[in-house]
N, C-alpha and C positions, 0 to 999 in steps of 0.2 A: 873107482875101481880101475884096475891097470888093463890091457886090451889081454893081456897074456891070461890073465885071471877066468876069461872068457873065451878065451881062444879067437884069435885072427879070423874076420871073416862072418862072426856072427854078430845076433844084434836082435832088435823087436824088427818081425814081417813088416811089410807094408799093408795087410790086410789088418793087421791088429792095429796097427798107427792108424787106420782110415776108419774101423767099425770104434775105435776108440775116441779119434775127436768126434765123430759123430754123434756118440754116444753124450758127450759133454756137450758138445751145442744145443744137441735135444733137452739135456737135464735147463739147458739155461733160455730157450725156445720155452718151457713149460712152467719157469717162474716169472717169465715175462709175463706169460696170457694169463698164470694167477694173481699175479700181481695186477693187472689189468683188471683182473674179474671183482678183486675185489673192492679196489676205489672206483669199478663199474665204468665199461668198456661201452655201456647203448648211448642212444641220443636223447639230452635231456630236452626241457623246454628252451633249452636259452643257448643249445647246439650239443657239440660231442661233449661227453661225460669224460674225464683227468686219464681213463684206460683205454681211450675210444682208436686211439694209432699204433701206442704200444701191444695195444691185442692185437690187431693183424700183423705188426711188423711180426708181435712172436712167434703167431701161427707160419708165417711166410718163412721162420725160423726155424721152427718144426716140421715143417714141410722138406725141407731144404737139406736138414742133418736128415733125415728119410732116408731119402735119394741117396746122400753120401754112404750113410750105412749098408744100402743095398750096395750101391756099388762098391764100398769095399768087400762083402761077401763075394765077388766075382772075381778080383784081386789073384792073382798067384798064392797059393797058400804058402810057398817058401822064400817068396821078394823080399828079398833083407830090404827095410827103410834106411836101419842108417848100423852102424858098429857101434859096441858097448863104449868104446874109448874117444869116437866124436859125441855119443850121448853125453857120458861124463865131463868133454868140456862145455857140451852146453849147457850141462843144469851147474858148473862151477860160476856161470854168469847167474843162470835164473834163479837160483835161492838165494843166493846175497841180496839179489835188485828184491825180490819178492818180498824177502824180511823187511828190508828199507821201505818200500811203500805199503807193506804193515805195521812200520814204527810211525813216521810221517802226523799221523793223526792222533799220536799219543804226546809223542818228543817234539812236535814241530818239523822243520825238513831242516835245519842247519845241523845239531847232533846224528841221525843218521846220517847224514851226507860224509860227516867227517867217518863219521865209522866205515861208512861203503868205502870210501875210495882212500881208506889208508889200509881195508880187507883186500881189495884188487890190485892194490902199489902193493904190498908185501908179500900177497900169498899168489897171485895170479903175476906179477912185474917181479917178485924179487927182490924192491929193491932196498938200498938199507934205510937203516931208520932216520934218520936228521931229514932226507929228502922226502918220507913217505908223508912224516909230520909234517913237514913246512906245506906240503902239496895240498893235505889232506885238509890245515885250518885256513890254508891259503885261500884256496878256489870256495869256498863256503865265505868267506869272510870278503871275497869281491864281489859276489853277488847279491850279501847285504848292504855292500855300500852301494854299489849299483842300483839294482832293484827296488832296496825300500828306503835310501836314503837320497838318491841322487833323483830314477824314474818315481817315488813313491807308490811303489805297489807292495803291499802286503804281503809278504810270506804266511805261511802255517806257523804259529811260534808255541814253544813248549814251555813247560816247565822252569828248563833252567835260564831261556830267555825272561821270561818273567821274574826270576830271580835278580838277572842283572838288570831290571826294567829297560828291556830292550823290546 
């Protein structure tokens, strides 16, 4: 969305950016300690039980987004955090990367990778196509020789890697 769309100047508060992460550390604070509870967070005979640190780090989790949430209720109710037109270029990086490390475990990491960075050479860089392609199978294609051919460390590989038996 363009900044004019919303008019110069406004944007989400800082009270709402503040009771809002807070909000989500708590939701993720609360699947910690069930997650803990439920592969059993006490002490068994032979020491801590698989949930026994992951519960308290959650609670010390939940504890912690608390405070934040309160302290954002205390926040300026009008602090602009940021304008609609810096928000917009930041979510133009985080849902591209976001998609990418939720393809990763389907595709392997060399297919998104190409996708990601010939989306940011084209639509965020501009720039034309012979350069975005060579860039985009380029730098994918050095860090398999690199990586898993030279260091031998394993990448994530997908489908169409195992096509090529790669």
């Amino acid at each position: 969305m363009s900044e004019t769309s919303h008019g110069a100047g406004t944007g989400p508060t800082q009270r709402n950016a503040e009771i809002g992460v807070g909000l989500l550390t708590l939701l993720f604070g609360i699947i910690v300690v069930y997650g803990s509870y439920i592969v059993g967070f006490g002490w068994g005979p032979d020491g801590p039980q698989a949930g026994f640190f992951p519960f308290y780090v959650g609670l010390i989790i939940c504890g912690c987004s608390l405070i934040n949430i309160v302290q954002g209720t205390r926040e300026e109710p009008t602090a602009l955090f940021t304008e609609w037109g810096q928000l917009g270029q930041v979510l133009k990086v985080l849902v591209p990367t976001t998609v990418y490390v939720a393809l990763v475990p389907f595709l392997g990491i060399y297919v998104p990778s190409v996708i990601l960075i010939a989306v940011f050479m084209k639509w965020l860089g501009s720039y034309g196509w012979p350069l975005t392609i060579a860039v985009a199978l380029g730098v994918p294609a050095f860090f398999y020789a690199t990586l898993e051919r030279w260091f031998l460390i394993p990448l994530p590989k997908g489908p169409i890697e195992a096509m090529l038996g790669l």
